[in-house]
Predicted model as a PDB file, atoms N, CA, C, CB and O in Angstrom, pLDDT in the B-factor column:
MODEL        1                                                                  
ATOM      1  N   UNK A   1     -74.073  59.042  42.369  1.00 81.00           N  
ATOM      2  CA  UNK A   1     -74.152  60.474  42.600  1.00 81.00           C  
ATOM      3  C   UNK A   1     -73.114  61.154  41.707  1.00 81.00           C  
ATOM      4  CB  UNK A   1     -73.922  60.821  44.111  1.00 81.00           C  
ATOM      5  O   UNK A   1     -71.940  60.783  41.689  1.00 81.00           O  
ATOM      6  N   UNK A   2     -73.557  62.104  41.011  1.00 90.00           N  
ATOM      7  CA  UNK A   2     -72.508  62.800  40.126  1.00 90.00           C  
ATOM      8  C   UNK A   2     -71.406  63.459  41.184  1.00 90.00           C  
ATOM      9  CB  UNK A   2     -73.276  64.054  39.096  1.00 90.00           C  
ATOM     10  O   UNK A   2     -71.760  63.798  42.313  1.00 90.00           O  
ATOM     11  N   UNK A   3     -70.395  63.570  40.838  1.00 90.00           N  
ATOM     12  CA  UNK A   3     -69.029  64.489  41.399  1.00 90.00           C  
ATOM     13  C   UNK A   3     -68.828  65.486  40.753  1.00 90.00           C  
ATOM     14  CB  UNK A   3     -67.690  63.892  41.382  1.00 90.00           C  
ATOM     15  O   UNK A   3     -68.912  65.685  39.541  1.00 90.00           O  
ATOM     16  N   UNK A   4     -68.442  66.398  41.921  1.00 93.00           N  
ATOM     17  CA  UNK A   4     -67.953  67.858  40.727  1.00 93.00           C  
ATOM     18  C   UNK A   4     -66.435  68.445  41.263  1.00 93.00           C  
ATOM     19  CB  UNK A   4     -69.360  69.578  40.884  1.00 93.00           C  
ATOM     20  O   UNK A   4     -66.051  68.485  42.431  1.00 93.00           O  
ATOM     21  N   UNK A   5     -66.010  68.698  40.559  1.00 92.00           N  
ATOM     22  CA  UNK A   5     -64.268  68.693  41.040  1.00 92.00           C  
ATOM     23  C   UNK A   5     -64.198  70.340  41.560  1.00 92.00           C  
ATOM     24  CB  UNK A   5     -62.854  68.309  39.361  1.00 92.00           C  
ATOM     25  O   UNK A   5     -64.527  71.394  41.017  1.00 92.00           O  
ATOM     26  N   UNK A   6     -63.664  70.037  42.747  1.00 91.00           N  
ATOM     27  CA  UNK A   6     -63.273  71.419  43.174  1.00 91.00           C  
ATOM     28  C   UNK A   6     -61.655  71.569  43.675  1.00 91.00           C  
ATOM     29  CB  UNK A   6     -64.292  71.834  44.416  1.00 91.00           C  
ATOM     30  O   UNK A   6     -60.991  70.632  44.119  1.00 91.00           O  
ATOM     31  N   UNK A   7     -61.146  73.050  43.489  1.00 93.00           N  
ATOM     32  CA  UNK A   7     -59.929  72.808  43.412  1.00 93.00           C  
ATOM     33  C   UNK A   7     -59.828  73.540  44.734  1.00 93.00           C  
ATOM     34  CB  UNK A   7     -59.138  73.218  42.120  1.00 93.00           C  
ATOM     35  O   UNK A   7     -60.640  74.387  45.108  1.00 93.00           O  
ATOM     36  N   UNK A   8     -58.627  73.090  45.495  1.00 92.00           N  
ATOM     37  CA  UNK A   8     -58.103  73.627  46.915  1.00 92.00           C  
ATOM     38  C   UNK A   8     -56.928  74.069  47.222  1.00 92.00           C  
ATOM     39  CB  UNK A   8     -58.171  72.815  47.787  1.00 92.00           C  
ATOM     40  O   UNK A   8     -56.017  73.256  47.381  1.00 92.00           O  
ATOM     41  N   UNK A   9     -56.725  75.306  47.356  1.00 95.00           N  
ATOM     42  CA  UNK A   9     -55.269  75.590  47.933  1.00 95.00           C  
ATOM     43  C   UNK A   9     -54.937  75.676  49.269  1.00 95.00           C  
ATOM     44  CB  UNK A   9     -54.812  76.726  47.521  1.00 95.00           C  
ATOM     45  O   UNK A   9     -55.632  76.411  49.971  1.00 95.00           O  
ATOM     46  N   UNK A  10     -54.156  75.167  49.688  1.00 96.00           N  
ATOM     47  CA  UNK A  10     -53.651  75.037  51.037  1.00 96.00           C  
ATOM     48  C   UNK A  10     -51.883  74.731  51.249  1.00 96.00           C  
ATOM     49  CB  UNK A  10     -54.544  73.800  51.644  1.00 96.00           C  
ATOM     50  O   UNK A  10     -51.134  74.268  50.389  1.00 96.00           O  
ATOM     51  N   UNK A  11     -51.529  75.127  52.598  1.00 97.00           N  
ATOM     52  CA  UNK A  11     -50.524  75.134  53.018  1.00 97.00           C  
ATOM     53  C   UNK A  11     -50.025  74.234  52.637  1.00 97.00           C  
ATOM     54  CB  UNK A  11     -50.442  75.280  53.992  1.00 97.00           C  
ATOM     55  O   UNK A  11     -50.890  73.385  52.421  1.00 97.00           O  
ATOM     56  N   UNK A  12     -48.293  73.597  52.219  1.00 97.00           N  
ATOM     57  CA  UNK A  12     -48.086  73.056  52.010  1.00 97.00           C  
ATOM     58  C   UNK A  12     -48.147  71.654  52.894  1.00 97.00           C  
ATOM     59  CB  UNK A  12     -47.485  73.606  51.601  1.00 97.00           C  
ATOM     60  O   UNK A  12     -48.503  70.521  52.567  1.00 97.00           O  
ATOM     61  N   UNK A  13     -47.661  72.184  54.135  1.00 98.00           N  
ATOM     62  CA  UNK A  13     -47.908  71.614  55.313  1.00 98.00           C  
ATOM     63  C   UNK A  13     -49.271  70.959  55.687  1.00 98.00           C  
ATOM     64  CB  UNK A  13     -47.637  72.527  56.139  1.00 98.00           C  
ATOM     65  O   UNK A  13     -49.369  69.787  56.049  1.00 98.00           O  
ATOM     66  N   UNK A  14     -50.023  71.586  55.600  1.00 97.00           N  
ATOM     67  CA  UNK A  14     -51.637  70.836  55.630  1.00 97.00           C  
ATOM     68  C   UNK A  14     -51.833  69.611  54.729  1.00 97.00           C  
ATOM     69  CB  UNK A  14     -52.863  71.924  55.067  1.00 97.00           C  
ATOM     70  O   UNK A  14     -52.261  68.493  55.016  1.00 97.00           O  
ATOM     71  N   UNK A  15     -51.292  70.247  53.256  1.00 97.00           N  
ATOM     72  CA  UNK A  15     -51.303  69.038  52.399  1.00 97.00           C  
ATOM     73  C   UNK A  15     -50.788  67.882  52.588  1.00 97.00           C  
ATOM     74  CB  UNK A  15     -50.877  69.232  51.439  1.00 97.00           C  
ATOM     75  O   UNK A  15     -51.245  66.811  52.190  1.00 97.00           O  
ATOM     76  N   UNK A  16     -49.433  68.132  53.445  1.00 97.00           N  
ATOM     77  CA  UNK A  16     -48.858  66.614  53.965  1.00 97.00           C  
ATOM     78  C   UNK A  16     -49.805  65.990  54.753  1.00 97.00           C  
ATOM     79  CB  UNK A  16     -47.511  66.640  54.881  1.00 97.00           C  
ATOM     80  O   UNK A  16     -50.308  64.867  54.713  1.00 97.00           O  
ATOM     81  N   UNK A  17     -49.962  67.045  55.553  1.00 98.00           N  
ATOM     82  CA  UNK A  17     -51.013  65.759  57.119  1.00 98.00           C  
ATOM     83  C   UNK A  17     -52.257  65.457  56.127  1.00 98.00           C  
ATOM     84  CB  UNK A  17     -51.956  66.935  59.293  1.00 98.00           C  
ATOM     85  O   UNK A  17     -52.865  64.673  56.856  1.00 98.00           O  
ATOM     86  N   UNK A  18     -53.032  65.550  54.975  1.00 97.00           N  
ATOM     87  CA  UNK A  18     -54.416  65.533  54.630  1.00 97.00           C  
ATOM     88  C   UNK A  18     -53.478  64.380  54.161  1.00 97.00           C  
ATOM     89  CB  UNK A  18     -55.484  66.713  53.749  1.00 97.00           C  
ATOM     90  O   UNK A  18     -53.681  63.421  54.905  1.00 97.00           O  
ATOM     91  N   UNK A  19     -52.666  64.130  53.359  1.00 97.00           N  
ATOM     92  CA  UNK A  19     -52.196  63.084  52.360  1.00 97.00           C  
ATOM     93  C   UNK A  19     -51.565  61.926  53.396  1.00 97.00           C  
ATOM     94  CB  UNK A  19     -50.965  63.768  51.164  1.00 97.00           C  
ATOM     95  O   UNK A  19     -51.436  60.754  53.041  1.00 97.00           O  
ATOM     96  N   UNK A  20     -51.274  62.305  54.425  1.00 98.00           N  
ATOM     97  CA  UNK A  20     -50.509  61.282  55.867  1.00 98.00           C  
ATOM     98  C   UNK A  20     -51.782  61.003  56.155  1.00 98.00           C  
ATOM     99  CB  UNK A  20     -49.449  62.050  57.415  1.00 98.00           C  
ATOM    100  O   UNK A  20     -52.051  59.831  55.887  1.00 98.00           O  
ATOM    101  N   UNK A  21     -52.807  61.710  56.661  1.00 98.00           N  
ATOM    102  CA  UNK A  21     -53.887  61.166  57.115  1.00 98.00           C  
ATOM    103  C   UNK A  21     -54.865  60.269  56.328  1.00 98.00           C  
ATOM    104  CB  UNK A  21     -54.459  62.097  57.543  1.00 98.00           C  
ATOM    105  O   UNK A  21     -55.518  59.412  56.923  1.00 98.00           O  
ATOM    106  N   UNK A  22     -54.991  60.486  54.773  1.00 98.00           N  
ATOM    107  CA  UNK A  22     -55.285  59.707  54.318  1.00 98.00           C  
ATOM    108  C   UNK A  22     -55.351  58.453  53.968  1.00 98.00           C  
ATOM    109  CB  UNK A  22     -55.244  59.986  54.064  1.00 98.00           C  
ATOM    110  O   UNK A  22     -56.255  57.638  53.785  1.00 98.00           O  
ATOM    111  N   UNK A  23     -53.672  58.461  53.885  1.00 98.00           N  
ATOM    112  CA  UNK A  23     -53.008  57.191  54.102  1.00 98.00           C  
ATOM    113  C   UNK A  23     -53.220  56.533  54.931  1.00 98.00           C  
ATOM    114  CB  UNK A  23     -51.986  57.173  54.188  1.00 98.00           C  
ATOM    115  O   UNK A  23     -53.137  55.313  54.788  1.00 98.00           O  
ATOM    116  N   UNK A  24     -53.587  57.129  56.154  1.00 98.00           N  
ATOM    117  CA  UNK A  24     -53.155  56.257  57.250  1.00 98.00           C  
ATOM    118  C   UNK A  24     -54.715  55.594  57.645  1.00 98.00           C  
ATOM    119  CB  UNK A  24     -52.289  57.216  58.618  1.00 98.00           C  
ATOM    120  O   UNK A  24     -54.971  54.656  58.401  1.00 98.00           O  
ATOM    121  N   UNK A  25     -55.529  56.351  56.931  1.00 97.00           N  
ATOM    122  CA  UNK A  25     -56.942  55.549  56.672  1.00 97.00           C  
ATOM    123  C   UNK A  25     -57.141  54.770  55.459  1.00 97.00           C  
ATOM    124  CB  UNK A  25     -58.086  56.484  56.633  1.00 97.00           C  
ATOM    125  O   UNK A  25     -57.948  53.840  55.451  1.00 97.00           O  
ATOM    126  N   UNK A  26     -56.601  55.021  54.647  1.00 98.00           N  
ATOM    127  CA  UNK A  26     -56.613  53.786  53.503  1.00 98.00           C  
ATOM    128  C   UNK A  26     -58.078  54.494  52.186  1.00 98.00           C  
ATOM    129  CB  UNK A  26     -57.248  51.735  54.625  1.00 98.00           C  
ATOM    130  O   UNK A  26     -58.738  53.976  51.285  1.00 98.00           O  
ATOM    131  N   UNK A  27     -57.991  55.772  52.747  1.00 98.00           N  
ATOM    132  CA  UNK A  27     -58.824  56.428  51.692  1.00 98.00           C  
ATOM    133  C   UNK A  27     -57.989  57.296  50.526  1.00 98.00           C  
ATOM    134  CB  UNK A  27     -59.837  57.411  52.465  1.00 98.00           C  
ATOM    135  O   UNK A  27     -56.803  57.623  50.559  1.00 98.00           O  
ATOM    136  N   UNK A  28     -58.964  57.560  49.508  1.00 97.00           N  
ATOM    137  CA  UNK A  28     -58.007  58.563  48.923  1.00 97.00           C  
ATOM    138  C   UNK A  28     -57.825  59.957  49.778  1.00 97.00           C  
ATOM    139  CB  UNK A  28     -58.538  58.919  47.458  1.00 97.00           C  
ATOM    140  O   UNK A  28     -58.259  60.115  50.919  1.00 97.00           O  
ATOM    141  N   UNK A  29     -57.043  61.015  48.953  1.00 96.00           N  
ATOM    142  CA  UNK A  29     -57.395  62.212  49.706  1.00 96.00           C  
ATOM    143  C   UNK A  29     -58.601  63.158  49.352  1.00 96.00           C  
ATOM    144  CB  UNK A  29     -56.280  62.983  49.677  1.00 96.00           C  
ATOM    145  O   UNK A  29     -59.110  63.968  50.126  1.00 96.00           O  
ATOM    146  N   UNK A  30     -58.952  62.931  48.121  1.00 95.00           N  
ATOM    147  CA  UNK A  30     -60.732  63.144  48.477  1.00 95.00           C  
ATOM    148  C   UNK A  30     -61.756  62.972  48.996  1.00 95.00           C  
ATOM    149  CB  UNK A  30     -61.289  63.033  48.093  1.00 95.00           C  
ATOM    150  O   UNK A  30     -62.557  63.853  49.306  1.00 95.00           O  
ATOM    151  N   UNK A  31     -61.906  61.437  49.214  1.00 96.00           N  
ATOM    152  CA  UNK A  31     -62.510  61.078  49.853  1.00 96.00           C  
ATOM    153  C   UNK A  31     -62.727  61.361  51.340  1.00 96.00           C  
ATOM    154  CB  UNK A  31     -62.318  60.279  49.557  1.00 96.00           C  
ATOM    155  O   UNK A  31     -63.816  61.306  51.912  1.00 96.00           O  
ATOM    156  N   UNK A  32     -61.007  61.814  52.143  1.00 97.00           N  
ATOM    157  CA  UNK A  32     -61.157  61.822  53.434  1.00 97.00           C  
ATOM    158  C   UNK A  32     -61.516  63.572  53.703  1.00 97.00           C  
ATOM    159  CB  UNK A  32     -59.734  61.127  54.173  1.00 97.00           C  
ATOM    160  O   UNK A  32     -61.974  64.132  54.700  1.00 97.00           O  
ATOM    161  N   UNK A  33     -61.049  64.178  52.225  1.00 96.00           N  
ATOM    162  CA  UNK A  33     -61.573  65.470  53.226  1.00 96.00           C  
ATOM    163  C   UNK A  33     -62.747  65.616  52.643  1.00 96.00           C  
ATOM    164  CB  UNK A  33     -60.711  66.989  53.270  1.00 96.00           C  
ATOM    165  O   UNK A  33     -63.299  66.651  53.017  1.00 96.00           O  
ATOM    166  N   UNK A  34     -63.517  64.835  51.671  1.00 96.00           N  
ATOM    167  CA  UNK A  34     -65.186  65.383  51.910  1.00 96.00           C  
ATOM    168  C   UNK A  34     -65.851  64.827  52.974  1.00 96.00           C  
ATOM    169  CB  UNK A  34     -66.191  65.053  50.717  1.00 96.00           C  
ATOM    170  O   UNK A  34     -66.697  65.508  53.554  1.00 96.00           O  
ATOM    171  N   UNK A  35     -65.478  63.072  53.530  1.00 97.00           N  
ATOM    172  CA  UNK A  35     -65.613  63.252  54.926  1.00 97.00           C  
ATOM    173  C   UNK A  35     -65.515  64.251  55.921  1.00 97.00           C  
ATOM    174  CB  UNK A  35     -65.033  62.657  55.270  1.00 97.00           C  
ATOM    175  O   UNK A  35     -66.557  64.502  56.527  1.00 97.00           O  
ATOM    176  N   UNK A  36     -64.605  64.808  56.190  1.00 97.00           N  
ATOM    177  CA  UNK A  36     -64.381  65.921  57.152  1.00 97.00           C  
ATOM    178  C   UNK A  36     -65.538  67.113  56.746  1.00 97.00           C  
ATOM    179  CB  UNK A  36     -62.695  66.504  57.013  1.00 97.00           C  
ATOM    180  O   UNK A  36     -65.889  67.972  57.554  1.00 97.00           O  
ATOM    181  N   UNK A  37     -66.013  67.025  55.494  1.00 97.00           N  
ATOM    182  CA  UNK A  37     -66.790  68.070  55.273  1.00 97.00           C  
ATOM    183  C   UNK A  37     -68.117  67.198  55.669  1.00 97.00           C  
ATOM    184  CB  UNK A  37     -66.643  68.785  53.731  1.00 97.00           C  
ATOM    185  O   UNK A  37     -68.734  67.674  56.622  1.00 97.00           O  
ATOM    186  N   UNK A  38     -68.318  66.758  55.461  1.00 97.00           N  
ATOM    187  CA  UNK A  38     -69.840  65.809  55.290  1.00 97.00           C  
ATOM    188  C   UNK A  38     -70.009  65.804  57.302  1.00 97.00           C  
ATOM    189  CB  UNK A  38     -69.501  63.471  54.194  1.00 97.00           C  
ATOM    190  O   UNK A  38     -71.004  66.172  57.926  1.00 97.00           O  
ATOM    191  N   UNK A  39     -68.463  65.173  57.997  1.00 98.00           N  
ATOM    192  CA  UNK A  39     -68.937  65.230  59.561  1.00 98.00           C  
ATOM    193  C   UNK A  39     -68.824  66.692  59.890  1.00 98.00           C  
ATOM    194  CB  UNK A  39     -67.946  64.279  60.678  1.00 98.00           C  
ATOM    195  O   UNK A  39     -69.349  67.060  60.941  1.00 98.00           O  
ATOM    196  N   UNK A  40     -68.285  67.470  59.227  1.00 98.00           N  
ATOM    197  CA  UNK A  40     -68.489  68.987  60.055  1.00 98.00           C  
ATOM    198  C   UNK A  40     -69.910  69.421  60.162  1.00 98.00           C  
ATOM    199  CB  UNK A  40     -67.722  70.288  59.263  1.00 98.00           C  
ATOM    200  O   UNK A  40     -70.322  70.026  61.151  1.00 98.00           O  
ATOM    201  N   UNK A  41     -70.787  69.060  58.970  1.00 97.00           N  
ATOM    202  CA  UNK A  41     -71.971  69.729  58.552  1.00 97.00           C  
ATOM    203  C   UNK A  41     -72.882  68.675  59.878  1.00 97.00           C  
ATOM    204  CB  UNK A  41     -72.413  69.543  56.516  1.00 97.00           C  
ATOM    205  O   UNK A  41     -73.715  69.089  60.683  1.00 97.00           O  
ATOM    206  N   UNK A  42     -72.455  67.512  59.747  1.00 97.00           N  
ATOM    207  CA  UNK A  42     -73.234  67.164  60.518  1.00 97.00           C  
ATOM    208  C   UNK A  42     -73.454  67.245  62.016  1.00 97.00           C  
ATOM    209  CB  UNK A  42     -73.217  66.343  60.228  1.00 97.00           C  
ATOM    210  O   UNK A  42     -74.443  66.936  62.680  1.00 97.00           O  
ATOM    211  N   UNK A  43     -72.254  67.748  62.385  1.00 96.00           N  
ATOM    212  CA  UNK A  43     -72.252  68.362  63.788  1.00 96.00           C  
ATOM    213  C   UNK A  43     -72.517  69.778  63.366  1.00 96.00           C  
ATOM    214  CB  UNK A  43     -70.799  68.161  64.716  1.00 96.00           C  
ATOM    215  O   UNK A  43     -72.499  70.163  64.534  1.00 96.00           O  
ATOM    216  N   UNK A  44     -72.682  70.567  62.887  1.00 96.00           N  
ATOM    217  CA  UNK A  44     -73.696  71.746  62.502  1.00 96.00           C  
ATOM    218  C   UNK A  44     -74.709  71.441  63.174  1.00 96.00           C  
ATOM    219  CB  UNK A  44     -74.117  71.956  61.045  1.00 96.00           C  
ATOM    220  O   UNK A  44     -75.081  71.948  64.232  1.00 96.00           O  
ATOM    221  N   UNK A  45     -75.310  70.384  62.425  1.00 95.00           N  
ATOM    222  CA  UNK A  45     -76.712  70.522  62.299  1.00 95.00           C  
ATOM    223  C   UNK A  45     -76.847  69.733  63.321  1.00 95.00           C  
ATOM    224  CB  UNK A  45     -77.460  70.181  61.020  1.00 95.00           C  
ATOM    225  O   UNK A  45     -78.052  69.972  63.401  1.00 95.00           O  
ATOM    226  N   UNK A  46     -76.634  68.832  64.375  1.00 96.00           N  
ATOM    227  CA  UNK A  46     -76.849  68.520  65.495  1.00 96.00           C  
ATOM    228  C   UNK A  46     -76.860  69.654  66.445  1.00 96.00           C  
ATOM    229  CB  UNK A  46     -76.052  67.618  65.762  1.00 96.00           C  
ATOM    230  O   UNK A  46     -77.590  69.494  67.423  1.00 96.00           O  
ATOM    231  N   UNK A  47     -76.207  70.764  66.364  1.00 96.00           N  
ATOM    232  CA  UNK A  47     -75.363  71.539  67.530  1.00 96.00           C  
ATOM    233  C   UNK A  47     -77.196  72.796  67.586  1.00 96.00           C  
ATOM    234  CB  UNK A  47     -73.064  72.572  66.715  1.00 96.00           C  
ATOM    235  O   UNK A  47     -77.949  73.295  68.422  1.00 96.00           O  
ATOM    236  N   UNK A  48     -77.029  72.713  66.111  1.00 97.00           N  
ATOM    237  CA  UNK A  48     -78.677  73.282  66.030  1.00 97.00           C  
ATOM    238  C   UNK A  48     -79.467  73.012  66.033  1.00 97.00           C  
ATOM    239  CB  UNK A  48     -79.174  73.712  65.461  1.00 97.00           C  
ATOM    240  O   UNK A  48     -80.338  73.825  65.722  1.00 97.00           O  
ATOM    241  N   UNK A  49     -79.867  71.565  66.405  1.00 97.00           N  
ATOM    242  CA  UNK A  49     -81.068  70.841  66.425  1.00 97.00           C  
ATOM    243  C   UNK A  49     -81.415  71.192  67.819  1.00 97.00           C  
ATOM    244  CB  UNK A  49     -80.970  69.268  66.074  1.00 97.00           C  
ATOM    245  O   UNK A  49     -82.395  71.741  68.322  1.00 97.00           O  
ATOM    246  N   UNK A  50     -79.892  70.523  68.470  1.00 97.00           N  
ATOM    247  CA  UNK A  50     -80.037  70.620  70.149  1.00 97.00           C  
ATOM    248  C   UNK A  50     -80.429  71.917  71.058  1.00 97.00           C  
ATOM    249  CB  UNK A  50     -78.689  70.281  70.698  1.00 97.00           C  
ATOM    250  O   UNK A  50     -81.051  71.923  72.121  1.00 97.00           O  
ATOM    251  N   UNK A  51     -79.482  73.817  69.791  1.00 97.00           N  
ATOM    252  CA  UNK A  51     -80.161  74.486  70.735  1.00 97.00           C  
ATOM    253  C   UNK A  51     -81.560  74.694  70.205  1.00 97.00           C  
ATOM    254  CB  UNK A  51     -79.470  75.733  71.093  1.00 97.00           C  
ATOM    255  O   UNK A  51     -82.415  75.118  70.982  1.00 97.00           O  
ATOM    256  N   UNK A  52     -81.894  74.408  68.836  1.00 96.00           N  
ATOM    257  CA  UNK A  52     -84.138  74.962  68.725  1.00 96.00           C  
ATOM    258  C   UNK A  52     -84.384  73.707  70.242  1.00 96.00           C  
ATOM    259  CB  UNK A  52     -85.687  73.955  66.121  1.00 96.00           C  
ATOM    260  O   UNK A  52     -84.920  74.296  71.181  1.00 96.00           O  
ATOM    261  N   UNK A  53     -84.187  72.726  70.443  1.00 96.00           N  
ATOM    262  CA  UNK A  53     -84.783  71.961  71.661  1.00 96.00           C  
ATOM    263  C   UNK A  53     -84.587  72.773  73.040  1.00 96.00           C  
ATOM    264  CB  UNK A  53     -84.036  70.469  71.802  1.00 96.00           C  
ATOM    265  O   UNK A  53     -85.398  72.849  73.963  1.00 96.00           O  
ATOM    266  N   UNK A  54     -83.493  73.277  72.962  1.00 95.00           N  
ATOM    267  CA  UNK A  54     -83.355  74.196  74.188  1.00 95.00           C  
ATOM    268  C   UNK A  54     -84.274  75.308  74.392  1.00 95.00           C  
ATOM    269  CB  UNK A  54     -82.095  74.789  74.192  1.00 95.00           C  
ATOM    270  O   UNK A  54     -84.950  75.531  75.397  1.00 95.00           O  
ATOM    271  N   UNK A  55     -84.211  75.988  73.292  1.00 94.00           N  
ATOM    272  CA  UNK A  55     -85.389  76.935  73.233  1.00 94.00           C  
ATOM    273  C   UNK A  55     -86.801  76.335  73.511  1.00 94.00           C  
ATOM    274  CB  UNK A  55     -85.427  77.559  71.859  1.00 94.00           C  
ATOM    275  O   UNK A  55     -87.311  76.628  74.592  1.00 94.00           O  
ATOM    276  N   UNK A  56     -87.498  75.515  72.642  1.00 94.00           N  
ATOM    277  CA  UNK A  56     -88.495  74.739  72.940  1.00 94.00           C  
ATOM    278  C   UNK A  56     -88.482  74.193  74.280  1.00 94.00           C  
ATOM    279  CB  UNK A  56     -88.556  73.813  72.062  1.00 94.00           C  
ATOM    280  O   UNK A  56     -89.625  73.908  74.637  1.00 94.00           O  
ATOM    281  N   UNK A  57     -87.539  73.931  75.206  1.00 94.00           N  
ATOM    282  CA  UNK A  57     -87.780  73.350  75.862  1.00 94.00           C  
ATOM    283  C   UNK A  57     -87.847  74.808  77.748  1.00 94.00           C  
ATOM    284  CB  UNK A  57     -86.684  71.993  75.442  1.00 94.00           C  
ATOM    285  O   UNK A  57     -88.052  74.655  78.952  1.00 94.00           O  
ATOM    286  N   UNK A  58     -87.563  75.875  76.912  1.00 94.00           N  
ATOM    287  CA  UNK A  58     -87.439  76.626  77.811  1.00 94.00           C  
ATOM    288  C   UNK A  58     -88.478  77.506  77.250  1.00 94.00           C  
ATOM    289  CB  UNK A  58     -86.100  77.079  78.106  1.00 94.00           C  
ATOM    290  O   UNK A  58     -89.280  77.881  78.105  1.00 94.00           O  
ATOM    291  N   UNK A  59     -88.680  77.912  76.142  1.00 94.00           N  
ATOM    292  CA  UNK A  59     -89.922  78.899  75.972  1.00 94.00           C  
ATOM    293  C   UNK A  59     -90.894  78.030  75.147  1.00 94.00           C  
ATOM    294  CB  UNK A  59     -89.542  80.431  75.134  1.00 94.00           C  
ATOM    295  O   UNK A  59     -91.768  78.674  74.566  1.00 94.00           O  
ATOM    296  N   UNK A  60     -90.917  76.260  74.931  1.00 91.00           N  
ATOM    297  CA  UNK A  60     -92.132  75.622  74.479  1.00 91.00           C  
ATOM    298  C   UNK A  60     -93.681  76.298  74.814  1.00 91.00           C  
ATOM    299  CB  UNK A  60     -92.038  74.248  75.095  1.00 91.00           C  
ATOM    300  O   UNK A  60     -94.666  76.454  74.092  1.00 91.00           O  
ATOM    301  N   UNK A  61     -93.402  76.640  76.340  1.00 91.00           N  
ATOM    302  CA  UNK A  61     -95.293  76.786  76.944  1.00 91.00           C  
ATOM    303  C   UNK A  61     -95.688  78.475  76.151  1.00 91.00           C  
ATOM    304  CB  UNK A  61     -95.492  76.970  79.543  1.00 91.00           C  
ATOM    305  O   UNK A  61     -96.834  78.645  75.733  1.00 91.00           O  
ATOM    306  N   UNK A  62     -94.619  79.638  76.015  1.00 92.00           N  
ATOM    307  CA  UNK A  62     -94.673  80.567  75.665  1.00 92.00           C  
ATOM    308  C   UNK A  62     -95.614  80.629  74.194  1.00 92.00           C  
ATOM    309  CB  UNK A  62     -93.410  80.915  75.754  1.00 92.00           C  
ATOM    310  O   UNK A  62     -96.645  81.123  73.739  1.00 92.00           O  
ATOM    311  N   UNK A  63     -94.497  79.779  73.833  1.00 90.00           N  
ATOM    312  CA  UNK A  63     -94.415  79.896  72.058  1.00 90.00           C  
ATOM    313  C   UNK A  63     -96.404  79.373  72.025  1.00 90.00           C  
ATOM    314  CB  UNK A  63     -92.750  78.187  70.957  1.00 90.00           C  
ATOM    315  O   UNK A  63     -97.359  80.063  71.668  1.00 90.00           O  
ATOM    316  N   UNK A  64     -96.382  77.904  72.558  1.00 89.00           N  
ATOM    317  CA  UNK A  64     -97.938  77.923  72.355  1.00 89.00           C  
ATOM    318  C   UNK A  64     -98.858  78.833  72.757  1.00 89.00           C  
ATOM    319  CB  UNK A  64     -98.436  76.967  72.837  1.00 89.00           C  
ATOM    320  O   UNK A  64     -99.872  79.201  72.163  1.00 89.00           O  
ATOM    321  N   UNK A  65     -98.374  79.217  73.957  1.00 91.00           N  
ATOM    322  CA  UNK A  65     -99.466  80.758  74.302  1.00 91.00           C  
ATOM    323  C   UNK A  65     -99.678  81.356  73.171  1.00 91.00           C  
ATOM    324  CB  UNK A  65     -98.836  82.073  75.300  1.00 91.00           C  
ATOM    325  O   UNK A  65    -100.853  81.409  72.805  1.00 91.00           O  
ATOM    326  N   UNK A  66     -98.707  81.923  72.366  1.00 92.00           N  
ATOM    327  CA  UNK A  66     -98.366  82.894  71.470  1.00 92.00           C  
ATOM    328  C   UNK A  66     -99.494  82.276  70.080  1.00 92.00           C  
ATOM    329  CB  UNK A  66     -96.452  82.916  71.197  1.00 92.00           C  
ATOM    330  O   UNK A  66    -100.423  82.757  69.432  1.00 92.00           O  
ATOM    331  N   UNK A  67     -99.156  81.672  70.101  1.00 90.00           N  
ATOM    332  CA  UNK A  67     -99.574  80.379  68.820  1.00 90.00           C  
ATOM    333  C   UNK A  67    -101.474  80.081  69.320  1.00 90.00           C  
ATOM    334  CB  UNK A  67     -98.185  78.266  69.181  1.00 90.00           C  
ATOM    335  O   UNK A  67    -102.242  79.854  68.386  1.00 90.00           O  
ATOM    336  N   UNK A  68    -101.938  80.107  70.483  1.00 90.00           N  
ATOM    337  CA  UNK A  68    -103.243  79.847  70.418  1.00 90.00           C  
ATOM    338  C   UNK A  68    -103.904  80.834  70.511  1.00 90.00           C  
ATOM    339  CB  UNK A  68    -103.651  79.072  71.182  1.00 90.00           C  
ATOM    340  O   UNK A  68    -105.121  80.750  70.347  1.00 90.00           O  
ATOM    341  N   UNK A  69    -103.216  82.214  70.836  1.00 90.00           N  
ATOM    342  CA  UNK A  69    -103.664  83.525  71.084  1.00 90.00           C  
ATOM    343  C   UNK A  69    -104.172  84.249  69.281  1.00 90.00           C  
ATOM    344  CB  UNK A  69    -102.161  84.422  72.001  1.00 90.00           C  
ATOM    345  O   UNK A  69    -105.201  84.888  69.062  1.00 90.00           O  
ATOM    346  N   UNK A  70    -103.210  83.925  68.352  1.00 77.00           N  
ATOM    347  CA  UNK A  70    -103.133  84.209  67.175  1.00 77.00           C  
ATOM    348  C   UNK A  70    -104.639  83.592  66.510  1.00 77.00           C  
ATOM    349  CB  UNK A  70    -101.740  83.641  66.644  1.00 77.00           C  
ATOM    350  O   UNK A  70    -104.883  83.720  65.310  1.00 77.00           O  
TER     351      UNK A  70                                                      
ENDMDL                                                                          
END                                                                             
């Protein structure tokens, strides 16, 4: 997969714990915060999967009404 370099400014302080935390996983510090990006997105998109099911699961019979009426 190609990489594309992006640059980040942050607290100095943040930078320690990203570079402590890295360490302390044995990754670089890129690696661990595109992790953190890669699991944020993916609890995104769980958090929205779960409420369209909520909806579906509370206005499912609606929506087909709606949908066979059309």
């Amino acid at each position: 997969m190609a990489k594309t370099q992006v640059n980040l400014r942050m607290d100095e302080n943040v930078a320690e714990m990203a570079k402590h935390a890295a360490e302390t996983r044995r990754v670089p510090v890129n690696d661990y915060v595109a992790q953190l990006i890669r699991d944020d997105n993916a609890k995104v998109r769980a958090d929205f999967l779960a409420g369209a099911q909520q909806v579906l699961d509370v206005y499912g019979d609606l929506l087909d009404a709606i949908e066979d009426a059309a």
